[in-house]
C-alpha positions as a Python dict, from the first residue, in 0.01 Angstrom:
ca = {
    (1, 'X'): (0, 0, 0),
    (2, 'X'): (158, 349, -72),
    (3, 'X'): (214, 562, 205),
    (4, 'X'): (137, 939, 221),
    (5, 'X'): (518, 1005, 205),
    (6, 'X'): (519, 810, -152),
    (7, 'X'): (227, 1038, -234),
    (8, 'X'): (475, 1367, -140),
    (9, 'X'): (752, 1226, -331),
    (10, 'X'): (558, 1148, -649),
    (11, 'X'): (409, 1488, -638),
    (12, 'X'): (734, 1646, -648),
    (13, 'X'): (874, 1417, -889),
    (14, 'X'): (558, 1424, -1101),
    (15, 'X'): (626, 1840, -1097),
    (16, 'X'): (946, 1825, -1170),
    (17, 'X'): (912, 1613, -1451),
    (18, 'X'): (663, 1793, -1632),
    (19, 'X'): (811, 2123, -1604),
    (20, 'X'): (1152, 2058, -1743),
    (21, 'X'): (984, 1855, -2022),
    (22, 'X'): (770, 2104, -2033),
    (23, 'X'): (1074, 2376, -2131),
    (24, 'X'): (1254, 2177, -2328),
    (25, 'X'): (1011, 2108, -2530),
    (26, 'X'): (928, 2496, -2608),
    (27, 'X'): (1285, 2586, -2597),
    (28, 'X'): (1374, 2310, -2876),
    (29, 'X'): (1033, 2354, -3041),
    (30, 'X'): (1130, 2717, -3102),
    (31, 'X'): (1418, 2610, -3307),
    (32, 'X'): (1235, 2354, -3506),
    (33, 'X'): (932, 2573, -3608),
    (34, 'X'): (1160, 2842, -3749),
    (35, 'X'): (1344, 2595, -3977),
    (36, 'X'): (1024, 2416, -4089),
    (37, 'X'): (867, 2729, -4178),
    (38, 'X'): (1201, 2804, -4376),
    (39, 'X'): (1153, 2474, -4542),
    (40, 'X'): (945, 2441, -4946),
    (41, 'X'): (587, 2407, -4890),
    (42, 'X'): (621, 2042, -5100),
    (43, 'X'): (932, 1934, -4853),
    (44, 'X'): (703, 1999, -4496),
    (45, 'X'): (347, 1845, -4637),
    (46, 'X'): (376, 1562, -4281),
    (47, 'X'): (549, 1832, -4118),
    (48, 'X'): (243, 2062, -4143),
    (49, 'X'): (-17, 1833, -4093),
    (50, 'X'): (139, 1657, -3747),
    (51, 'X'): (295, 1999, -3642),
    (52, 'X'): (571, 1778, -3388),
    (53, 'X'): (602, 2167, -3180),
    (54, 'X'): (283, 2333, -3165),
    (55, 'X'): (245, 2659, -2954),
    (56, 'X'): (-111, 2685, -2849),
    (57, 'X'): (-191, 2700, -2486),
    (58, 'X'): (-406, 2413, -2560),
    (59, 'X'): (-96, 2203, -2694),
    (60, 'X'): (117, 2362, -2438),
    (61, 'X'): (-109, 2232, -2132),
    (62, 'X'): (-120, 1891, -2319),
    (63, 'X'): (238, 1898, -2356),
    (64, 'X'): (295, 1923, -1937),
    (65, 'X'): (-18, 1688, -1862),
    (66, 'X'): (191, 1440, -2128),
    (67, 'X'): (461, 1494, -1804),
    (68, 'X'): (286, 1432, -1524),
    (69, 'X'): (197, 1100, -1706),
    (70, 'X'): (508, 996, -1817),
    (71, 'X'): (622, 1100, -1470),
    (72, 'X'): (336, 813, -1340),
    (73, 'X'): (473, 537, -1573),
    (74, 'X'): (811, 586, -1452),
    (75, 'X'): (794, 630, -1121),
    (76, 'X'): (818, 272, -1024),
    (77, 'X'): (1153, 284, -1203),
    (78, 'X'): (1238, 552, -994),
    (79, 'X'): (1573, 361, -882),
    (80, 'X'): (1679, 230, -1214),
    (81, 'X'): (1650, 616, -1357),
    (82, 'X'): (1759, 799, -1050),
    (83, 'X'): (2003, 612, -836),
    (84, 'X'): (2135, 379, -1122),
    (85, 'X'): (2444, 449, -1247),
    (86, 'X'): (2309, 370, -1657),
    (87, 'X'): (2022, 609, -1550),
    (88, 'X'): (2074, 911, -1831),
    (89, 'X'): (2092, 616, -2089),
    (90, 'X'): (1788, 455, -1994),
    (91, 'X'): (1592, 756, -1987),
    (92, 'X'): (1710, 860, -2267),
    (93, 'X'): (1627, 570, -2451),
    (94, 'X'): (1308, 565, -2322),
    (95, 'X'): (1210, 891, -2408),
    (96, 'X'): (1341, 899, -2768),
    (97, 'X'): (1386, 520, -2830),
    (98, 'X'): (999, 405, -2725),
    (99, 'X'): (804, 740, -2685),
    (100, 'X'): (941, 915, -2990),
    (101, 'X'): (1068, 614, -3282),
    (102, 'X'): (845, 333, -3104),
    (103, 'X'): (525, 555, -3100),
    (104, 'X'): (198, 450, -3225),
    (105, 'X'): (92, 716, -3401),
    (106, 'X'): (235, 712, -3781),
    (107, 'X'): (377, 1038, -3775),
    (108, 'X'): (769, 1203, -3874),
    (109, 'X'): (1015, 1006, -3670),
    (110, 'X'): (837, 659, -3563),
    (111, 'X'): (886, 336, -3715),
    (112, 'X'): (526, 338, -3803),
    (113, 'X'): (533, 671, -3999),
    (114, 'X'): (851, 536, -4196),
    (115, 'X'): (607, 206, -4288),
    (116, 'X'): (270, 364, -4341),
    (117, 'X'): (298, 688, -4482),
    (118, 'X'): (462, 903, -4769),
    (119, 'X'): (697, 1115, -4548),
    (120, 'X'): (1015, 1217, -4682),
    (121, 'X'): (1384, 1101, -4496),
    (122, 'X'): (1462, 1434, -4400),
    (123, 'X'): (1085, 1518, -4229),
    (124, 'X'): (1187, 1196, -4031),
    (125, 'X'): (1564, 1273, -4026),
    (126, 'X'): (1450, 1645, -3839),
    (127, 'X'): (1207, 1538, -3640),
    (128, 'X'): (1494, 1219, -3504),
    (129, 'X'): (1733, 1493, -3460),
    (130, 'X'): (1516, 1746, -3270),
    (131, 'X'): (1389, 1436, -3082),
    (132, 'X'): (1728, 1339, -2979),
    (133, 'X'): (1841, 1744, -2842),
    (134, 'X'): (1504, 1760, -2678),
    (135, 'X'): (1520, 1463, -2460),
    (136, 'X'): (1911, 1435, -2419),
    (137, 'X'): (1887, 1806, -2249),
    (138, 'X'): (1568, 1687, -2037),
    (139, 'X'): (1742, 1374, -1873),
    (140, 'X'): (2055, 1570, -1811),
    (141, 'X'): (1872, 1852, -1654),
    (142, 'X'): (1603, 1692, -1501),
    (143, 'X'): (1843, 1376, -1335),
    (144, 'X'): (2101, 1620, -1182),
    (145, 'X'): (1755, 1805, -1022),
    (146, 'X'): (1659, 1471, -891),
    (147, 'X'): (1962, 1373, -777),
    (148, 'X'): (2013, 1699, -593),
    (149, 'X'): (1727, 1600, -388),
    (150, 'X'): (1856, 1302, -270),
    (151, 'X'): (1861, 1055, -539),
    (152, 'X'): (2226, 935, -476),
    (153, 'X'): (2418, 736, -789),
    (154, 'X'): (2435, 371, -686),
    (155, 'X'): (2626, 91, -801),
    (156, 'X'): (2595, -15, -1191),
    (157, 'X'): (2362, -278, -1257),
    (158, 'X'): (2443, -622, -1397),
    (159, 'X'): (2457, -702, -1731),
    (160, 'X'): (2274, -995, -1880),
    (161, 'X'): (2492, -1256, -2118),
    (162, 'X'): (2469, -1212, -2406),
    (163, 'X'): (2301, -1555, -2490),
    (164, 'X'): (2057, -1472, -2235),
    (165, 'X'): (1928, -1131, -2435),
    (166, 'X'): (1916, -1280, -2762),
    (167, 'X'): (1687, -1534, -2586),
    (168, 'X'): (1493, -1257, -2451),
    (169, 'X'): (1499, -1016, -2758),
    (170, 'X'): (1364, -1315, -2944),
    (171, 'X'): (1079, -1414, -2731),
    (172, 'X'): (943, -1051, -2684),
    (173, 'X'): (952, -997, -3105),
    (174, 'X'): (764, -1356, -3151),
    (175, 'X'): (483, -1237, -2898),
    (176, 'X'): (517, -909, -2996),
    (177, 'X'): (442, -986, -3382),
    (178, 'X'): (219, -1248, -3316),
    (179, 'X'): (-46, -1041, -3097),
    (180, 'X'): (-11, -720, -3334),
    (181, 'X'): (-122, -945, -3640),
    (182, 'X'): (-368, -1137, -3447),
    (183, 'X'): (-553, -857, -3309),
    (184, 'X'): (-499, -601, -3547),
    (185, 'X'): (-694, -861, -3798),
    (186, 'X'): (-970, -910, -3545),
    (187, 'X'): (-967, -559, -3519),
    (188, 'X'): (-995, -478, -3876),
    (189, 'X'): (-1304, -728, -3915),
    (190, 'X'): (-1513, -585, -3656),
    (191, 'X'): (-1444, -220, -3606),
    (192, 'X'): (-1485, -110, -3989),
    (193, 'X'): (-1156, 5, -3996),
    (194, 'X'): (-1183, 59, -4434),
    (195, 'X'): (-1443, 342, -4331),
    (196, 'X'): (-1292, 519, -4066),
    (197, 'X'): (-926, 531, -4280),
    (198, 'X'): (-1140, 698, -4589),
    (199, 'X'): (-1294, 976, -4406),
    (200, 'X'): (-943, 1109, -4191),
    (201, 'X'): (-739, 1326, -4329),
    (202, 'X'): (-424, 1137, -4269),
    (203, 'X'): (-543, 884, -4457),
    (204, 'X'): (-398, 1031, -4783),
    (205, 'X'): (-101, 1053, -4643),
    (206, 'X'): (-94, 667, -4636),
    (207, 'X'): (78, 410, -4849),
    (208, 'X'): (-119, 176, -5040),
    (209, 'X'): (-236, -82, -4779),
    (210, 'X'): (-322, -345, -5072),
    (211, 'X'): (30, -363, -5202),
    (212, 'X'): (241, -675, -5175),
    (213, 'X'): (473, -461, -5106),
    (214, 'X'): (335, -264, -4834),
    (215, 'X'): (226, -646, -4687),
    (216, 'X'): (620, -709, -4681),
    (217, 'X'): (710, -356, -4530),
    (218, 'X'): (442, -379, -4249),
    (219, 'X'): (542, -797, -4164),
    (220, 'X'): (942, -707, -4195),
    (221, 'X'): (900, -350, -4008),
    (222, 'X'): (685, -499, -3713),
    (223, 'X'): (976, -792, -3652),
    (224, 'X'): (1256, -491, -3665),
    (225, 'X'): (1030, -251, -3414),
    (226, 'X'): (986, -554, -3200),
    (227, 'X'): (1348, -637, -3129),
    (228, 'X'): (1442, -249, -3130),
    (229, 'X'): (1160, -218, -2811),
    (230, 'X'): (1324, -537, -2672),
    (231, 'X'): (1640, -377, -2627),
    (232, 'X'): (1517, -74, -2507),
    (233, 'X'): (1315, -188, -2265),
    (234, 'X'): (1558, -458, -2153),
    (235, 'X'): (1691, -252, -1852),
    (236, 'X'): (1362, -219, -1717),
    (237, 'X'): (1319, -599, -1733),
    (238, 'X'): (1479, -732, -1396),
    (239, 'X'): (1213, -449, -1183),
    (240, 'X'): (889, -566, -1352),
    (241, 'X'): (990, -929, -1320),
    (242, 'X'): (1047, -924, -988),
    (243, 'X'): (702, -809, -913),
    (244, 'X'): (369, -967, -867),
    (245, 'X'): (193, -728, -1039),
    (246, 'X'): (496, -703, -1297),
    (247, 'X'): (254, -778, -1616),
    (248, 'X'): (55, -455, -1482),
    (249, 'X'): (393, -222, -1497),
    (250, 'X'): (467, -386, -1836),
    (251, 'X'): (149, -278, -1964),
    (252, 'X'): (226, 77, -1798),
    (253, 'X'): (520, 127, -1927),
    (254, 'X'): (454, 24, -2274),
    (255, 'X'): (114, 206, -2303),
    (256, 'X'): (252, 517, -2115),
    (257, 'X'): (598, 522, -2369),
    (258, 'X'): (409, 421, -2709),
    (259, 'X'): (80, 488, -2667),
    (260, 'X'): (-59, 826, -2454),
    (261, 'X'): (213, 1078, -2642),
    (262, 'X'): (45, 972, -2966),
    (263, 'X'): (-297, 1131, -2816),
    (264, 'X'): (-115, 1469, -2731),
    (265, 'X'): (78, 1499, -3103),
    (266, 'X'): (-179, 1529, -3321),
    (267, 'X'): (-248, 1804, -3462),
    (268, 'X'): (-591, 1930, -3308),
    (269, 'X'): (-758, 2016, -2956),
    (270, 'X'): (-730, 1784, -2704),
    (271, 'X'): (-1129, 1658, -2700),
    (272, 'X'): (-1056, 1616, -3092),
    (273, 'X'): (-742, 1403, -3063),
    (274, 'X'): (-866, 1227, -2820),
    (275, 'X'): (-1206, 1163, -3067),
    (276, 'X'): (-932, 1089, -3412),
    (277, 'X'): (-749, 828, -3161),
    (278, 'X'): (-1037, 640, -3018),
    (279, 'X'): (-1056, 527, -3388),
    (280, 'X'): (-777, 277, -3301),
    (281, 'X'): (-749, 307, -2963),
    (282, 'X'): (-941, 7, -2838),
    (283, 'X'): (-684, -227, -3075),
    (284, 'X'): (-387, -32, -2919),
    (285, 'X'): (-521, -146, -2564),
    (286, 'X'): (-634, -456, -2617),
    (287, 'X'): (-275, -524, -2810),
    (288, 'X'): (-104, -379, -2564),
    (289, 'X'): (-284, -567, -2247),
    (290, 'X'): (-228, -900, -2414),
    (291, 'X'): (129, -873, -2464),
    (292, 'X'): (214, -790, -2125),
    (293, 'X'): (-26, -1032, -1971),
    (294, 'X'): (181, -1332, -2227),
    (295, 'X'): (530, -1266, -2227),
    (296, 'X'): (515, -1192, -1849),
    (297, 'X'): (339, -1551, -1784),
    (298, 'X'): (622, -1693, -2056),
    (299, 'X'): (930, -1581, -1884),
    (300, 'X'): (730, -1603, -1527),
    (301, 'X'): (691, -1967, -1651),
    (302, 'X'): (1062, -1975, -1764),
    (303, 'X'): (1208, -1870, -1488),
    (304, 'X'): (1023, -2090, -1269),
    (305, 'X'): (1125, -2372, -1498),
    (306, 'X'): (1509, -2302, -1487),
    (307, 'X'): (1521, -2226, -1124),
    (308, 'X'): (1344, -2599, -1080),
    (309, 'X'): (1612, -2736, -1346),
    (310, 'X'): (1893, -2600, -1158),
    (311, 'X'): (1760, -2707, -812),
}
């Protein structure tokens, strides 16, 4: 049960949090908006329509709410970030690895905007790049902060063998590619999916879905994303595991990281992003839920299996 004390300490981690990603975001979002706008009309067409830096209030508010939430899904990770001594990495890699490349929504700079949509290498390439300043300054700034308030460095963690994480990285891109195919085809038969995709704007934007090609593209590129999530998320592997609830912090992590900054990027109000992503949003939870709740029970069931084997 969490204490009131946890309560205080999230609240002032939760604040902190937001506002330095908060200012980082403006202060590289400044940057990015002037060279966009300095960019051909034809060379900025995803650039325009997904605005990555958007200064509205409304966007702005989003933008430290998207904080405070990313703040939530972290928190239980609090050592690993803050008193491990690999904590800028994983942060980092978090932040610009998952939330930013691994992201749900198919816009400039995620794997799923370089398989689903016509966006040019350098919209992606810009986006990457701004990505990578934004959130390299935030953990730097925002881990000395936390530190400063008592979040002492602490020894390094271990490092799996290398046998050991191909094992790993393989498992989690077999589930992983399994239960996006699975239920993104159940999905696609029930929630008139042909419909929706012909009435939003992104939609011509899109690749053609029918290809062979495309087919190829989306099989390959979902095997690829899978293994590049594995081995970001690997360092938060031995905390979630080691919990009972550890499928529940799985599901956190990965919906906080991939899926809730996609609701706060698009380019509209909140009430209407939140409308645009409830198109796919049921699919994104129920894909999401299932993979945590399997490949925790596999390598619960593994591990339990080895630690018989070697008694």
């Amino acid at each position: 049960m969490i204490n009131q004390r946890t309560y205080k300490d999230f609240g002032g981690f939760a604040g902190r949090f937001a506002l330095v990603y908060l200012v980082f975001y403006m202060a590289v979002g400044v940057v990015f908006t002037r060279l966009q706008g300095a960019l051909p009309a034809e060379s900025r067409v995803a650039l325009d329509f997904f605005e990555p830096y958007h200064f509205v209030i409304e966007n702005l508010l989003a933008q430290f709410l998207l904080g405070v939430f990313l703040a939530l899904v972290l928190y239980p990770f609090y050592d690993l970030l803050v008193r491990g001594e690999r904590g800028l990495l994983i942060l980092f890699a978090a932040l610009w690895g998952v939330a930013l490349l691994g992201n749900l929504e198919p816009k400039p700079g995620s794997i799923e905007g370089m398989i689903y949509t016509h966006t040019t290498f350098f919209e992606h390439f810009l986006v990457m790049a701004a990505g990578a300043v934004q959130y390299l300054c935030f953990s730097l700034v925002f881990l000395r902060w936390e530190r400063r308030q008592g979040g002492s460095i602490a020894v390094s963690q271990n490092t799996a063998p290398s046998k050991w994480l191909k094992g790993y990285t393989a498992r989690f891109t077999l589930v992983h590619v399994i239960i996006y195919w699975v239920v993104g085809m159940v999905f696609y038969e029930v929630s008139g999916y042909e419909e929706a995709l012909a009435t939003m704007e992104a939609f011509a934007l899109w690749r053609d879905l029918q290809s062979p090609v495309m087919v190829a593209a989306v099989f390959f590129g979902q095997i690829f994303r899978g293994a590049f999530l594995a081995l970001l998320l690997y360092a938060f592997y031995g905390t979630y595991m080691s919990r009972r609830n550890g499928w529940l912090l799985l599901f956190g992590l990965l919906f906080g990281l991939k899926v809730f900054p996609a609701i706060f990027t698009v380019p509209e109000s909140l009430g209407a992003a939140v409308a645009e992503a409830a198109v796919g949003l049921p699919e994104i939870i129920a894909q999401t839920l299932v993979f945590s709740l399997v490949f925790y029970a596999w390598e619960k069931r593994r591990s339990r299996k080895m630690e018989s084997l070697a008694a």
